[in-house]
N, C-alpha and C positions, 0 to 999 in steps of 0.2 A: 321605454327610455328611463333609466334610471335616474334618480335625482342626486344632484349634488350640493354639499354644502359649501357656500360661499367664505372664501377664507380672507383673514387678514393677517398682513404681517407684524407681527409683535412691534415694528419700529415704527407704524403708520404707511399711512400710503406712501408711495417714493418721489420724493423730488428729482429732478436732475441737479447738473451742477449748477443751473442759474434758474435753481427753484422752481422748476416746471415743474405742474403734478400731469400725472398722465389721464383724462377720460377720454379721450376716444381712440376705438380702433377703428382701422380701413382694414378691411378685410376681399384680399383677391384672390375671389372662386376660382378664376381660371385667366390662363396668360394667351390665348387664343380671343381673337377680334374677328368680325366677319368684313369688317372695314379696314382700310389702311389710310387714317388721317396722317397729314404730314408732319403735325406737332408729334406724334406719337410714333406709330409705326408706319414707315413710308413703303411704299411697295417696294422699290428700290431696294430698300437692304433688306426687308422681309418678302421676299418671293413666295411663290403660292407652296413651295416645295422648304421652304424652312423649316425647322424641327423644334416643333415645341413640347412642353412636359407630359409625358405619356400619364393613364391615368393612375398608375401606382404612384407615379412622383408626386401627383396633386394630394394636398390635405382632402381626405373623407371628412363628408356631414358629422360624423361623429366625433372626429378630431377637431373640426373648428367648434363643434360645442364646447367640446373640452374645455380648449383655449379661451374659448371665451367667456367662459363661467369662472377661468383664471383671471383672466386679465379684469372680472367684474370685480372680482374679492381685491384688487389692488387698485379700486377706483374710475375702471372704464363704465360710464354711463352711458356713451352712443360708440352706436356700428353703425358701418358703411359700410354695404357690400358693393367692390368694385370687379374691374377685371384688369384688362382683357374687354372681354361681353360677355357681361356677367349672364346674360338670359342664354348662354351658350351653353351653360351649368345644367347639365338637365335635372329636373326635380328640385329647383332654385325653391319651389314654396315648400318643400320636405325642411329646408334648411331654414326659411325663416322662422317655423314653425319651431322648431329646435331652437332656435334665436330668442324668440317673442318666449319663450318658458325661463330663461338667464335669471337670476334673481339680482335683481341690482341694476339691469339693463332699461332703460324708460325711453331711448330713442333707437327705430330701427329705419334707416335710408339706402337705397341704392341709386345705383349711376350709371345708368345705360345713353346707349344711343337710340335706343327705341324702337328700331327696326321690328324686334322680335314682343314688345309688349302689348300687342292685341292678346296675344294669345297666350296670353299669362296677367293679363292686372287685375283681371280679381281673384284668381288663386293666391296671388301675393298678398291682397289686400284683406282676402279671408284668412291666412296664414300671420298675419300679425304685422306686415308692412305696414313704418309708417307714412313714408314719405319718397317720393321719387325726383331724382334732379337728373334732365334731362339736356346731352349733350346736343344743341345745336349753332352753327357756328353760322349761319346764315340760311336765308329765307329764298333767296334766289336759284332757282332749277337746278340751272349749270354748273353756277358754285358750289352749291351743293355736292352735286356728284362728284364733281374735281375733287371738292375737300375729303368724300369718304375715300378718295382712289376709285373713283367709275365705279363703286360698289353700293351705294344708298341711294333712294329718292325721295325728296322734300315731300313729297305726299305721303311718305311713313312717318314723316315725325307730323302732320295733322293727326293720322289715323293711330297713333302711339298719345297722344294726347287728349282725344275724344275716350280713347279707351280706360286712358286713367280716370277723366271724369266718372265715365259711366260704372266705373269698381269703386269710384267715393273717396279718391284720393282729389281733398278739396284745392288742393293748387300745386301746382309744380316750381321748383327751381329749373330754370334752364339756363345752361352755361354754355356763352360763346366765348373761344378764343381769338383773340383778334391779331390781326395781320395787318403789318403797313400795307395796301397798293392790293391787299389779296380779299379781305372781308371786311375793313372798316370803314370803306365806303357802304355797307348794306346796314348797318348800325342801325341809322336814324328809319329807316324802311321797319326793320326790326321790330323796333319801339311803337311804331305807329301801328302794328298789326297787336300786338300784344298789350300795348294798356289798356288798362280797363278791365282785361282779362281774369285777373286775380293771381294770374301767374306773373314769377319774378324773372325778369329778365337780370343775368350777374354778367357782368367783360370781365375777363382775365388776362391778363396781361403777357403775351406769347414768351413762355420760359425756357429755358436751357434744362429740361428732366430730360434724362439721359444722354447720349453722341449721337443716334443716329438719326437725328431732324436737322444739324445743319444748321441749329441757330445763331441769325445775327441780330445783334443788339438792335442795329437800324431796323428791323422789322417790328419793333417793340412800340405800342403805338401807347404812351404813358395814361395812366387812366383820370390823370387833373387834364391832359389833353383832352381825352376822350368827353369828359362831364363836362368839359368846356364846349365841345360842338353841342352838346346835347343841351348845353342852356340856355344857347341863342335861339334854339326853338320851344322848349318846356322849361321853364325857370323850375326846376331843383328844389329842395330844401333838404337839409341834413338830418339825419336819424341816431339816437341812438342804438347800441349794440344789444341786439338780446340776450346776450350773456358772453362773459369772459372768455375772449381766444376767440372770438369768432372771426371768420379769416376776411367774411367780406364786409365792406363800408357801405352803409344803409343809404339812400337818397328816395325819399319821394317827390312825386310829383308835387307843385305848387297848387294844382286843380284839383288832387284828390283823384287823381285816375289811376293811385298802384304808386306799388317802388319799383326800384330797380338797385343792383350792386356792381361795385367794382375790386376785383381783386387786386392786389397790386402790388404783388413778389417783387418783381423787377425796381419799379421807381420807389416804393414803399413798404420797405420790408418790415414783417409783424413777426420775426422770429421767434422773439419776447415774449409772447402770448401764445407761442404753438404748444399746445397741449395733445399733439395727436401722434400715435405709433402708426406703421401698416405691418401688416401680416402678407408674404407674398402666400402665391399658388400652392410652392411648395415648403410652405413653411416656416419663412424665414422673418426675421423679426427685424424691421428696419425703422431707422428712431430720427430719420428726415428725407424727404420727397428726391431731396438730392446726395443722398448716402453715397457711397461705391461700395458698399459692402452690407450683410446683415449678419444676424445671427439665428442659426440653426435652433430650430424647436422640436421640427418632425424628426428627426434622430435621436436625440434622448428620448423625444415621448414614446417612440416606434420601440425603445431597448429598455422601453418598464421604467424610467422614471414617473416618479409619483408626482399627484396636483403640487404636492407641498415642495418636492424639489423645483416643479416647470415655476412655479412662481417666485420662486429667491431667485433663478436663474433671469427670468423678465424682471425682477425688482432689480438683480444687479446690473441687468444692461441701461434699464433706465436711468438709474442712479448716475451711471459713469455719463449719461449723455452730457456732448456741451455743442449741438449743433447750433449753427448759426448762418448757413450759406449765403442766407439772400445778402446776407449784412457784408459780406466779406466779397462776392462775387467779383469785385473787382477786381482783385488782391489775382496775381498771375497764378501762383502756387494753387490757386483755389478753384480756379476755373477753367485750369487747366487738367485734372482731373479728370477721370470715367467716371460718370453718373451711371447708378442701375435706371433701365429703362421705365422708362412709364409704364409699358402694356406688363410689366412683367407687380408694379406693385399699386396700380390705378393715379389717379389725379389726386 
């Protein structure tokens, strides 16, 4: 693996137009899930016979290095590797391995559903992983299975979690999206299994990424609601943030038994502080969750453009950005809109 040097651009890192600098990328290995969550991809419109990005279309291990040792030199500190399912990626620890060598890179996370991390957490973990946030949307059997589409069972996300312990990844984030009427009655069940844990339970707040989930606003269960159920039985205290742009709001317990978070796009948008790009499957360079469009990387880089061109090309898309969705969401013009899908550029 040859090494590269980290570059900068003569004019400093890049802001956008409302001074956002860029450090993090989301980076998605692959647009294929072995799950069909409703928030994301529902069975419904992705059938077992849907056609997803062949593997010439997907970025190679060696292409997201690339990129990512660009996107270092222009100030990304952390990656996320998402998907799709991202452990569907075969040889996911070749990659992080290639990742964990970045110069400039100091955080490495991924975001599975867990299904597939027995058999792989400590390759990743020996591979230079640093941290795993684990999607689970509730604790209970049936909803469970309903939530993956009859395709997961709540006893893989135990056995996805004992196995991180035992690779030495010291706590996990785990993200549930909550639902009016469908999973925020399991909330408080939740909480009660997992404090103490050391692991973070985060609520997010059921979003509008992409059309084909069918979201309505009423299903949106507000997360001052939520912290409100949750403090009639554990009085809360507030946290500060451990650093700038961070998307969730910190609460611990009142007892010292753990935190927990809440995300909150919908009722509480943090536009203002997002500092984060994603990178799809095949390439594409997308500069908000709820884009309808991105911009091509794996084609210039595929037709010989140089490090030094792919990064004026990413500094100038940064630069022009002036997203703002969650702010505006209301607004008809805005919401009315094609979002790119979730599965195709992760959470």
């Amino acid at each position: 693996m040859r090494a590269r040097i980290p570059m900068r651009i003569d004019s400093g890192m890049p802001r956008d137009q409302r001074s956002r600098t860029l450090s993090d990328l989301r980076i998605s290995v692959i647009d294929r899930c072995n799950f069909r969550c409703p928030y994301c991809m529902p069975e419904d419109e992705y059938p077992r016979d849907h056609r997803f990005l062949s593997k010439a279309q997907r970025l190679r291990f060696e292409e997201i290095e690339r990129l990512a040792t660009i996107f270092a030199g222009l100030g990304v500190r952390k990656l996320r590797l998402t998907g799709g399912e991202p452990l569907l990626r075969r040889e996911l620890p070749e990659l992080v391995r290639r990742l964990a060598s970045v110069d400039g890179v100091d955080d490495i996370a991924m975001t599975t559903n867990g299904s597939l991390l027995p058999g792989s957490a400590q390759a990743l973990r020996d591979a230079g992983l640093h941290r795993i946030t684990l999607s689970v949307d509730t604790l209970d059997a049936d909803a469970y299975r309903k939530l993956s589409g009859g395709r997961g069972e709540v006893a893989e996300v135990h056995a996805a979690i004992d196995s991180a312990k035992a690779a030495g990844f010291p706590s996990l984030k785990l993200n549930s999206v909550v639902m009016r009427g469908i999973n925020d009655g399991h909330v408080l069940d939740m909480i009660e299994h997992f404090r103490g844990s050391g692991h973070v339970l985060r609520f997010i707040e059921y979003m509008d990424v992409g059309t084909c989930n069918e979201w309505r606003r009423e299903l949106v269960v507000p997360s001052a609601e939520l912290r409100a159920r949750i403090q009639t039985r554990w009085p809360l205290r507030a946290l500060a943030a451990n650093y700038g742009g961070e998307v969730a709001q910190r609460w611990e317990f009142a007892d010292g038994a753990g935190e927990i978070g809440f995300i909150s796009s919908v009722s509480e948008p943090f536009c203002g502080d997002c500092t984060r790009a994603r990178l799809s499957a095949d390439g594409r360079l997308y500069t908000c969750l709820f884009a309808n469009s991105g911009h091509d990387l794996l084609g210039p880089m595929r037709a010989g453009a140089s490090d030094a061109e792919l990064a004026v090309l990413i500094a100038a898309v940064w630069s022009a950005r002036d997203d703002r969705y969650s702010e505006i969401r209301g607004l008809a013009n805005a919401s009315a809109r094609r979002h790119v899908e979730m599965y195709e550029i992760g959470g």
